[in-house]
Chimera marker file (.cmm) of the C-alpha trace (Angstrom):
<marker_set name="trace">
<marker id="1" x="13.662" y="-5.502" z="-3.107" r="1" g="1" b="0" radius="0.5"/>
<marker id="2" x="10.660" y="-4.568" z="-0.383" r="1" g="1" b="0" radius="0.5"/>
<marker id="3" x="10.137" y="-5.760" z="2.366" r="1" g="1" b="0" radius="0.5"/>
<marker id="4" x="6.144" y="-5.312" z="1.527" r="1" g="1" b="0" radius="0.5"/>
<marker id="5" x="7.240" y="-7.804" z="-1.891" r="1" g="1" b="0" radius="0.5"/>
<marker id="6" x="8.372" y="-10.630" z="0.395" r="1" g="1" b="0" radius="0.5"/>
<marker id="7" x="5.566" y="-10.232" z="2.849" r="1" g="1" b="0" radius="0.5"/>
<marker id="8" x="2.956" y="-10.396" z="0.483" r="1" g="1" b="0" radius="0.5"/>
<marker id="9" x="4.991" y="-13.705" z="-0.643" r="1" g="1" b="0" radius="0.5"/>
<marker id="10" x="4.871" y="-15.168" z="2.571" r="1" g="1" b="0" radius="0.5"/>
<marker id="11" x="1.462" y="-14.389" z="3.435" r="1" g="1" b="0" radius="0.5"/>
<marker id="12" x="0.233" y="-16.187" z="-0.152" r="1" g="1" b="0" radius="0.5"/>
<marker id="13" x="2.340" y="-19.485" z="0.935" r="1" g="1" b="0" radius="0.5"/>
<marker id="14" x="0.992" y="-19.338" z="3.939" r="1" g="1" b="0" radius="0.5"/>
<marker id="15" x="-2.316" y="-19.044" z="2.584" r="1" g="1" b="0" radius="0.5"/>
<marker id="16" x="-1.977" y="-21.919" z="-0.054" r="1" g="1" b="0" radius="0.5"/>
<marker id="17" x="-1.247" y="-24.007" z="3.208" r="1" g="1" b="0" radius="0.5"/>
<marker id="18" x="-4.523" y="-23.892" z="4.943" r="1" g="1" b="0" radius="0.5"/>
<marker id="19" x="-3.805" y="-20.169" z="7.201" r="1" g="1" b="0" radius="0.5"/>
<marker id="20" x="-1.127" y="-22.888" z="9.929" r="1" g="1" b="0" radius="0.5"/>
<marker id="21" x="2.028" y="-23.111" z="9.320" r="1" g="1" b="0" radius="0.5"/>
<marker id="22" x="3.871" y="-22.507" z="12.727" r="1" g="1" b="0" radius="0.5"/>
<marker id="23" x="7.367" y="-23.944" z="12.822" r="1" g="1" b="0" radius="0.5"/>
<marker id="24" x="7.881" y="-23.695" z="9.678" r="1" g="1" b="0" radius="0.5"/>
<marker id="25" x="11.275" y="-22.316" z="8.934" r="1" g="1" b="0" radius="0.5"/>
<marker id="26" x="11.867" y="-19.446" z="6.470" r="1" g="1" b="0" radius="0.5"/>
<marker id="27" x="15.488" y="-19.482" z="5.349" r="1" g="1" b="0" radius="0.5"/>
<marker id="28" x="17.199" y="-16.048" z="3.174" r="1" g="1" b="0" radius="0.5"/>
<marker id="29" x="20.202" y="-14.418" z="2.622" r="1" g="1" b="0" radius="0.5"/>
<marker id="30" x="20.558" y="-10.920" z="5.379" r="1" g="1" b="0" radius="0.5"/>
<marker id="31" x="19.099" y="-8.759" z="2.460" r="1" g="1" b="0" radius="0.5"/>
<marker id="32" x="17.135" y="-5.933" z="4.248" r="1" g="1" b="0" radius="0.5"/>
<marker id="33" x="13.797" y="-7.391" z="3.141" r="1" g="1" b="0" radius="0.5"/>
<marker id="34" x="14.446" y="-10.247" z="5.627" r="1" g="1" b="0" radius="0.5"/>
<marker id="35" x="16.222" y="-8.565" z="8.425" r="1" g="1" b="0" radius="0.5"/>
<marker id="36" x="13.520" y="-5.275" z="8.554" r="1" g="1" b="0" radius="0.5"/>
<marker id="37" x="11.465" y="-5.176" z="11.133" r="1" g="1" b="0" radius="0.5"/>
<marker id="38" x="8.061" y="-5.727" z="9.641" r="1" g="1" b="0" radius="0.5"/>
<marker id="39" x="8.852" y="-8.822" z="7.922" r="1" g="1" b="0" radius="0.5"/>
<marker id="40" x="10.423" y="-10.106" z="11.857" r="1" g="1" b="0" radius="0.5"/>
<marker id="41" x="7.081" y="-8.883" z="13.124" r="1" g="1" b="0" radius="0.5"/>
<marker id="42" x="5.157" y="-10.818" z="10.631" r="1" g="1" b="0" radius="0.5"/>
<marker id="43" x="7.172" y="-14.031" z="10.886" r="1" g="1" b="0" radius="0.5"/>
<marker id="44" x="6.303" y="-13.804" z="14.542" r="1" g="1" b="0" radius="0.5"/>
<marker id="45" x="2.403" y="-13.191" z="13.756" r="1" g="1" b="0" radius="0.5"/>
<marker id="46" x="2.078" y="-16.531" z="11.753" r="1" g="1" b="0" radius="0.5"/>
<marker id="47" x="4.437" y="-18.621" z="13.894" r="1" g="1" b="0" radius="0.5"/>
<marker id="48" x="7.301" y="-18.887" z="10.899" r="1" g="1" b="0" radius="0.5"/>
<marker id="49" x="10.923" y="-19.471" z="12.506" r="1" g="1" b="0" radius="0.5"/>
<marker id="50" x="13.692" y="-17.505" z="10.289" r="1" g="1" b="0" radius="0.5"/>
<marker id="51" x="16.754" y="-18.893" z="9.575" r="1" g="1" b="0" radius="0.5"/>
<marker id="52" x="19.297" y="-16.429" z="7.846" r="1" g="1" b="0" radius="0.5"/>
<marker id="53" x="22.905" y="-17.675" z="6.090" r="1" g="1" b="0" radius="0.5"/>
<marker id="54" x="25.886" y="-17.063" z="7.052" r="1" g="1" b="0" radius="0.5"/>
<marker id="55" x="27.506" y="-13.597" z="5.517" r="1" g="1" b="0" radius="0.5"/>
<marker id="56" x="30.230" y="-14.852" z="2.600" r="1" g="1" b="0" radius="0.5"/>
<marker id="57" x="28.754" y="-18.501" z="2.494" r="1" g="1" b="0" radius="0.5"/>
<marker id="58" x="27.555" y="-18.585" z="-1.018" r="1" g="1" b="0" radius="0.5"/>
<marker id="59" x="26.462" y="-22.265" z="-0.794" r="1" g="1" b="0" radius="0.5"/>
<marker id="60" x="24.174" y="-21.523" z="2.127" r="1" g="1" b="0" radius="0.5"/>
<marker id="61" x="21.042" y="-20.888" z="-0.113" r="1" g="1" b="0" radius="0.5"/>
<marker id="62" x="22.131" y="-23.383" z="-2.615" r="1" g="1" b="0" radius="0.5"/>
<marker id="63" x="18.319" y="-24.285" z="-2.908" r="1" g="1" b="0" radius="0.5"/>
<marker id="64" x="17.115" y="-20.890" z="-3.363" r="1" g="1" b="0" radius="0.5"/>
<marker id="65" x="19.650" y="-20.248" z="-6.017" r="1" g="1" b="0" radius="0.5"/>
<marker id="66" x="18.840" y="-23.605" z="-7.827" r="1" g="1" b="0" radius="0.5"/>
<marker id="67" x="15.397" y="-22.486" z="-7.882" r="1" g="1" b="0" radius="0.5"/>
<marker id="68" x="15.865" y="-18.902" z="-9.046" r="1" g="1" b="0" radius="0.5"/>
<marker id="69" x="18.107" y="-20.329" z="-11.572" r="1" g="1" b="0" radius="0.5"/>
<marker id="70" x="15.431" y="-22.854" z="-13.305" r="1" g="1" b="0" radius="0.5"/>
<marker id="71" x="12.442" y="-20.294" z="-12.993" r="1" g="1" b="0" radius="0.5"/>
<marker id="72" x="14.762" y="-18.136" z="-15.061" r="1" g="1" b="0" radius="0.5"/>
<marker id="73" x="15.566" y="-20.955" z="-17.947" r="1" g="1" b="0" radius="0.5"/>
<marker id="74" x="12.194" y="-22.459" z="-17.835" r="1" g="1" b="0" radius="0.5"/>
<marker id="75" x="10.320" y="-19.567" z="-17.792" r="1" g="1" b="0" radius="0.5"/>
<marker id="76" x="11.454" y="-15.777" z="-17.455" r="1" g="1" b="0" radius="0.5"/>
<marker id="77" x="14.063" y="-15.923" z="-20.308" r="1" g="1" b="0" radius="0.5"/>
<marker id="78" x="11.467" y="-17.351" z="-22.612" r="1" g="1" b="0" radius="0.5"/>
<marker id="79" x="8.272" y="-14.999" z="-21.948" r="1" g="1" b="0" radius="0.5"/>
<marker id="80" x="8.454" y="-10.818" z="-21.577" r="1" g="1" b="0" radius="0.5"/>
<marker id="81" x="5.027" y="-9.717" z="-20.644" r="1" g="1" b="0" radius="0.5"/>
<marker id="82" x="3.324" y="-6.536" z="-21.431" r="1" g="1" b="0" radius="0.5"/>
<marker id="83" x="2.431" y="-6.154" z="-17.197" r="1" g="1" b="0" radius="0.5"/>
<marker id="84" x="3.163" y="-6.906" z="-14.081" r="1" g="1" b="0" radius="0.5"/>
<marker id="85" x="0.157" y="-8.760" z="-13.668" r="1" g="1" b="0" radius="0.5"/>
<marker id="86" x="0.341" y="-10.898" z="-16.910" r="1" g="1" b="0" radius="0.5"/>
<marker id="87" x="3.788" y="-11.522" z="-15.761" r="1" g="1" b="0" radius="0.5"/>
<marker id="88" x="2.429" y="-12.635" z="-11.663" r="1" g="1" b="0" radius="0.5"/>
<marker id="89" x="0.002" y="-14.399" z="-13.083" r="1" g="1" b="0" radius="0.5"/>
<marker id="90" x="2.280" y="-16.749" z="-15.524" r="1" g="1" b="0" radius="0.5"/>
<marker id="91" x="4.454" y="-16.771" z="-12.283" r="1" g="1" b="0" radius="0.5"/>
<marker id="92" x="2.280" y="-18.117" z="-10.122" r="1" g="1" b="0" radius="0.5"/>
<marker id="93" x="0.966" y="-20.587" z="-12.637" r="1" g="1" b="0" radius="0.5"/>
<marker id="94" x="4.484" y="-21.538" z="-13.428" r="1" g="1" b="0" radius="0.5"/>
<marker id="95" x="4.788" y="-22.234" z="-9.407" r="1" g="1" b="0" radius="0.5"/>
<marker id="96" x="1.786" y="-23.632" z="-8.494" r="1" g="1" b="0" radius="0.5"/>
<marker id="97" x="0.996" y="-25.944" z="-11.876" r="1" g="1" b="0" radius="0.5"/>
<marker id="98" x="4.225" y="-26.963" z="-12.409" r="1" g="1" b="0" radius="0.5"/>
<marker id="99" x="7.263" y="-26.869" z="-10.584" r="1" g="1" b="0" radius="0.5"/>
<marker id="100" x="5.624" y="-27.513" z="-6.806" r="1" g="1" b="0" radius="0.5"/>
<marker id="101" x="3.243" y="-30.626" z="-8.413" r="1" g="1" b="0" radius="0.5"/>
<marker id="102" x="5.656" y="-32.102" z="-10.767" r="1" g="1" b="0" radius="0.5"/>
<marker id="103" x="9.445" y="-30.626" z="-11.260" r="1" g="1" b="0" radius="0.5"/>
<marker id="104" x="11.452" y="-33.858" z="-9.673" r="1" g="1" b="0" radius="0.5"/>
<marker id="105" x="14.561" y="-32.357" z="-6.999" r="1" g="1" b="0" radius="0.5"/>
<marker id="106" x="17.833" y="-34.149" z="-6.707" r="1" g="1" b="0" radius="0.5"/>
<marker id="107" x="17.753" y="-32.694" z="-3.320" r="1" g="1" b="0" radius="0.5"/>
<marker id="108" x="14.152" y="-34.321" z="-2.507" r="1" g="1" b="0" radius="0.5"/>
<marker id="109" x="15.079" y="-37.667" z="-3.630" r="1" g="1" b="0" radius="0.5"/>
<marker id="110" x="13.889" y="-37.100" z="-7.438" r="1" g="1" b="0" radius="0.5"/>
<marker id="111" x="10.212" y="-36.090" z="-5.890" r="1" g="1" b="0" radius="0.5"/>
<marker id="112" x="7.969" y="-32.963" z="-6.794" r="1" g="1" b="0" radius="0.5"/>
<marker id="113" x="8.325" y="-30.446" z="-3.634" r="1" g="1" b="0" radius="0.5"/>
<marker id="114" x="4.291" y="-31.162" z="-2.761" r="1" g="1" b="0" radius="0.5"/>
<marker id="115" x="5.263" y="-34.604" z="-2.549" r="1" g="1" b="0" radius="0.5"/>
<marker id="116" x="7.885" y="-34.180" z="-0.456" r="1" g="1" b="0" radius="0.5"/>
<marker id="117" x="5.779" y="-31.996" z="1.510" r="1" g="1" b="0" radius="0.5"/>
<marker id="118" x="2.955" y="-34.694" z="1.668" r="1" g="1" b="0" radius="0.5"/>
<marker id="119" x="5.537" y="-37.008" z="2.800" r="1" g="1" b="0" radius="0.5"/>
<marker id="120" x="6.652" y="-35.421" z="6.070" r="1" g="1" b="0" radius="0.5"/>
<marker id="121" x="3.674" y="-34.827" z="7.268" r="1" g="1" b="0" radius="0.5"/>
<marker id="122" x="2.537" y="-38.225" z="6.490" r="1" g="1" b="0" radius="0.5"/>
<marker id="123" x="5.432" y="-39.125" z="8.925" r="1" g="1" b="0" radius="0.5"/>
<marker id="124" x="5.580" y="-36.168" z="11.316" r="1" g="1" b="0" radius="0.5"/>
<marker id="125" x="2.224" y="-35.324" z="11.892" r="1" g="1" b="0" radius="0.5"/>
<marker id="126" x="-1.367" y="-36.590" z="12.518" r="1" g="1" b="0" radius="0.5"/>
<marker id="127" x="-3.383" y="-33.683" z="10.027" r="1" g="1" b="0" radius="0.5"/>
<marker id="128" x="-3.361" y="-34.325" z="6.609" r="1" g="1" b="0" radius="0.5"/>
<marker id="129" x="-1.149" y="-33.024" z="4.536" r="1" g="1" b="0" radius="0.5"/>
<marker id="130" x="-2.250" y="-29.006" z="3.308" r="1" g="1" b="0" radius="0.5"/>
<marker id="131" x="-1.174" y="-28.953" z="0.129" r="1" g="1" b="0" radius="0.5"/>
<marker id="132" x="-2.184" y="-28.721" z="-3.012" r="1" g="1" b="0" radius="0.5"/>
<link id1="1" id2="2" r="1" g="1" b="0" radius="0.2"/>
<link id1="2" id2="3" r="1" g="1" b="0" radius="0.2"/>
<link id1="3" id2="4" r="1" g="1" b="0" radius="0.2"/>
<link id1="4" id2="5" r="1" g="1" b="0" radius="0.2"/>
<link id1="5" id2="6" r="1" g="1" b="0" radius="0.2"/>
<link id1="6" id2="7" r="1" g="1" b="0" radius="0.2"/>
<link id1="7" id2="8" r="1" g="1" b="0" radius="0.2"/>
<link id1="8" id2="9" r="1" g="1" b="0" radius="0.2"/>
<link id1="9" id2="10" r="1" g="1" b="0" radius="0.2"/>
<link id1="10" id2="11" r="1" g="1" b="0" radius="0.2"/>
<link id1="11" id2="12" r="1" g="1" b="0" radius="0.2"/>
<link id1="12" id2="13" r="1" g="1" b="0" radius="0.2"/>
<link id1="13" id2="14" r="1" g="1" b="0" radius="0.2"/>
<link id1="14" id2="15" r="1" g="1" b="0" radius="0.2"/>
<link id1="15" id2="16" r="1" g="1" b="0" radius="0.2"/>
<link id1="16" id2="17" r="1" g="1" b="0" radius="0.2"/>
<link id1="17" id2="18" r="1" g="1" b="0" radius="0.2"/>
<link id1="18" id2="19" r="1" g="1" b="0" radius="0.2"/>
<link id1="19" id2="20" r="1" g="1" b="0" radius="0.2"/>
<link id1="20" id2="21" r="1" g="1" b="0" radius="0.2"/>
<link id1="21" id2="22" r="1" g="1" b="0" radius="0.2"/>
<link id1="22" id2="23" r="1" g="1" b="0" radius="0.2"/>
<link id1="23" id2="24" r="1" g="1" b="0" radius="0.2"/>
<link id1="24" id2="25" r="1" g="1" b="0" radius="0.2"/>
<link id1="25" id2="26" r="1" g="1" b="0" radius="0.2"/>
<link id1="26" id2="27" r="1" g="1" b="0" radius="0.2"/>
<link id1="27" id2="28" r="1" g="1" b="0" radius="0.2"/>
<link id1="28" id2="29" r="1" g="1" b="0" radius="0.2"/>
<link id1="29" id2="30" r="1" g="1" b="0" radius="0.2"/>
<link id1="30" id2="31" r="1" g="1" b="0" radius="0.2"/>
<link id1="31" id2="32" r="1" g="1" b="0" radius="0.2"/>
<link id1="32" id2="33" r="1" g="1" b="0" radius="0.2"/>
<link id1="33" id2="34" r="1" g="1" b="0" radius="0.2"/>
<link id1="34" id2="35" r="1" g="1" b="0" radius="0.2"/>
<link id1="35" id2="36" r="1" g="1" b="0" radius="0.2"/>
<link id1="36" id2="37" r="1" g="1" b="0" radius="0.2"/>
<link id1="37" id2="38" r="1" g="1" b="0" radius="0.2"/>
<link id1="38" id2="39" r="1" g="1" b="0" radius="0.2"/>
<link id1="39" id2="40" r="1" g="1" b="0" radius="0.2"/>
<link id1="40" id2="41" r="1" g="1" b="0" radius="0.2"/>
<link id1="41" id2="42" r="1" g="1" b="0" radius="0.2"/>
<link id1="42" id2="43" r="1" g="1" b="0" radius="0.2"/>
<link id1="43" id2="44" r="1" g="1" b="0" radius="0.2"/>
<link id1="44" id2="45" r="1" g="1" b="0" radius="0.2"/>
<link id1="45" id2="46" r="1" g="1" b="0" radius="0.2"/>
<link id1="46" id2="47" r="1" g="1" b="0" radius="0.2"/>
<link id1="47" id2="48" r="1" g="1" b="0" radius="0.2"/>
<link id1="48" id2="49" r="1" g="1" b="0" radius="0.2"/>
<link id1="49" id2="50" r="1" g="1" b="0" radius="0.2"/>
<link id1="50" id2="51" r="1" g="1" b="0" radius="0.2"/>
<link id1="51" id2="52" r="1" g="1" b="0" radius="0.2"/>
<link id1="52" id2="53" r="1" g="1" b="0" radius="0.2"/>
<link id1="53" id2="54" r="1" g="1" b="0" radius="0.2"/>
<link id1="54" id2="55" r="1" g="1" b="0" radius="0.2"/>
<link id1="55" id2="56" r="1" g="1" b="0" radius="0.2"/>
<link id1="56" id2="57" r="1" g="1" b="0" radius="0.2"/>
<link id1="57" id2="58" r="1" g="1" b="0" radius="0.2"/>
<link id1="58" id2="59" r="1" g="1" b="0" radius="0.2"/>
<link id1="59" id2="60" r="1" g="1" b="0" radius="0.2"/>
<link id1="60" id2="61" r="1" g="1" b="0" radius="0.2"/>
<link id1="61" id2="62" r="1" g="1" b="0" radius="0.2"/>
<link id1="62" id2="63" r="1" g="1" b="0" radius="0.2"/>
<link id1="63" id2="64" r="1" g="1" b="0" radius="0.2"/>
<link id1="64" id2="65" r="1" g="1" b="0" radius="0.2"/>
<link id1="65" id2="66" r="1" g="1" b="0" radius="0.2"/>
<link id1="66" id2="67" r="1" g="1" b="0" radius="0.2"/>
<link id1="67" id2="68" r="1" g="1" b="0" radius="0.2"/>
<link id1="68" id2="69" r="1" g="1" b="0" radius="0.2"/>
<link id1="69" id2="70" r="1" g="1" b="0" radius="0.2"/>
<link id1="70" id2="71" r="1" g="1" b="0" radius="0.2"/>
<link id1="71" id2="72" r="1" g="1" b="0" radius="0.2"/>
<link id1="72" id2="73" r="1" g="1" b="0" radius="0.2"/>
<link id1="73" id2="74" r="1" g="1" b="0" radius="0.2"/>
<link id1="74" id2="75" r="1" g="1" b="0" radius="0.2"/>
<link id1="75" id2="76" r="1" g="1" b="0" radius="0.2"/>
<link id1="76" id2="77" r="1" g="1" b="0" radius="0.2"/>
<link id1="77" id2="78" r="1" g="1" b="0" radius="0.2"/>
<link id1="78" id2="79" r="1" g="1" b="0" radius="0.2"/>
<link id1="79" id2="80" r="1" g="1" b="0" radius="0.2"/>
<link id1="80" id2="81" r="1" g="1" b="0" radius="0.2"/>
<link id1="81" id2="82" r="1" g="1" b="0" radius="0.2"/>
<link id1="82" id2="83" r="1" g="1" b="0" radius="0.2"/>
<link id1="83" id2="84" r="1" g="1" b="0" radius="0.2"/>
<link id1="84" id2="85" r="1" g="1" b="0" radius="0.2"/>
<link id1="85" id2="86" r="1" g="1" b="0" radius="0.2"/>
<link id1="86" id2="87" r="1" g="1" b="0" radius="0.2"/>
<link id1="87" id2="88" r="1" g="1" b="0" radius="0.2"/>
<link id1="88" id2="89" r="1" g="1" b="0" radius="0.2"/>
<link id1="89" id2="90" r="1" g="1" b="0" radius="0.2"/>
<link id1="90" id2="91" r="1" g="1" b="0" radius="0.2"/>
<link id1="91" id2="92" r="1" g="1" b="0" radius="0.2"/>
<link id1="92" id2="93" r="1" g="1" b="0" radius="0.2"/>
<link id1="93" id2="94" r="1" g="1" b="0" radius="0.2"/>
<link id1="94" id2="95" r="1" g="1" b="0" radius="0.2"/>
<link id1="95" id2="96" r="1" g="1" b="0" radius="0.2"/>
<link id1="96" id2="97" r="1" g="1" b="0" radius="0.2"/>
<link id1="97" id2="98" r="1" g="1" b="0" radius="0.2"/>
<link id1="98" id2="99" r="1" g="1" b="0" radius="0.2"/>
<link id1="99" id2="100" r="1" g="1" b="0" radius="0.2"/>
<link id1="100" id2="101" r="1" g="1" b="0" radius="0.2"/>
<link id1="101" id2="102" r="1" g="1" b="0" radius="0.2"/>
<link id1="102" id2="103" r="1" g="1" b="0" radius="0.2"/>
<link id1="103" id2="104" r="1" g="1" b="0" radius="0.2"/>
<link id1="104" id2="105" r="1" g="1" b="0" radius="0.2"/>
<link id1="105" id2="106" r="1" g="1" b="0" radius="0.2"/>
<link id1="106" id2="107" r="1" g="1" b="0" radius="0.2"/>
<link id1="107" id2="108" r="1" g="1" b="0" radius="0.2"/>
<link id1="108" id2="109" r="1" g="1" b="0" radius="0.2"/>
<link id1="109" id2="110" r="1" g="1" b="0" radius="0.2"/>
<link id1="110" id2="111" r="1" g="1" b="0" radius="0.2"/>
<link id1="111" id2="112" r="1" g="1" b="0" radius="0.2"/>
<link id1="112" id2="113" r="1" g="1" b="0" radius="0.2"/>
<link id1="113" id2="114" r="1" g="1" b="0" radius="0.2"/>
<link id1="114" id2="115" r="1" g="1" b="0" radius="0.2"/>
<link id1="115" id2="116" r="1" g="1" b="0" radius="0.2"/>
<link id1="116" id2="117" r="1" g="1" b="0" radius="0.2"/>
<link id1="117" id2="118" r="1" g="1" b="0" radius="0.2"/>
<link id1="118" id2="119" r="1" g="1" b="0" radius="0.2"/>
<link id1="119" id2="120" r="1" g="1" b="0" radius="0.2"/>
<link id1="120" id2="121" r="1" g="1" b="0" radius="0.2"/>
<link id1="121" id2="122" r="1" g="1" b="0" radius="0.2"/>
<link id1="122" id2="123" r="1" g="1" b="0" radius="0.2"/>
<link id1="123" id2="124" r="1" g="1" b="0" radius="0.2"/>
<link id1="124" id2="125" r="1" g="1" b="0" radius="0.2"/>
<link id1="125" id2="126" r="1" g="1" b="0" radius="0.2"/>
<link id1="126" id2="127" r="1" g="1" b="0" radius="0.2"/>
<link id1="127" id2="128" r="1" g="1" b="0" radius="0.2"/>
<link id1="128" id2="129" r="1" g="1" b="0" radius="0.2"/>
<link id1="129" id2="130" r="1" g="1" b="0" radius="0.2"/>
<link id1="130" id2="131" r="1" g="1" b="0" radius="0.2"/>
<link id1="131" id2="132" r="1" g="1" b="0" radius="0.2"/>
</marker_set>
């Protein structure tokens, strides 16, 4: 994978957040992507605190895995799309309209991820919550 993949990635979450998201932690595996320095640098830029697993703890991204795991049974091993754009577009879509508004997490207490969200910083901060 490159590094310019998950960058671009980053940048468009932190974008669907308002442009603020420092503190925010950023949690991967040590793939290259993550560890390169361009993606450190960029981290750095937008005030996003990294957080890497363990090498040989496969439970450590448990989350991430779960995730990549129902965008693949929901959605991937059900389409093929002629392009890469058709296929970034149904993506995103498949993000943004369904599993972030309305796919209930064990791990969030059987809420939606934006709800979750919307929920801390209820508690945690005094600016409304950013998203969407």
């Amino acid at each position: 994978m490159r590094t310019e993949l998950v960058s671009d990635a980053l940048k468009m979450a932190v974008a669907t957040r308002g442009g603020t998201v420092d503190g925010v932690v950023f949690h991967s595996d040590r793939g290259s992507q993550y560890t390169s320095a361009e993606f450190g640098d960029l981290c750095d830029q937008l005030g996003v605190v990294q957080s890497m697993g363990a090498t040989g703890v496969c439970w450590d991204n448990a989350a991430a895995e779960s995730f990549f795991g129902t965008l693949k049974r929901e959605l991937a091993h059900k389409r093929s799309w002629t392009t890469r754009a058709d296929a970034r577009r149904d993506l995103i879509r498949w993000i943004e309209g369904w599993f972030n508004p309305h796919r209930l997490h064990s791990s969030n207490g059987y809420r939606s991820p934006i709800e979750t969200e919307t929920t801390w910083y209820r508690h945690h901060t005094d600016e409304p919550a950013r998203a969407a």
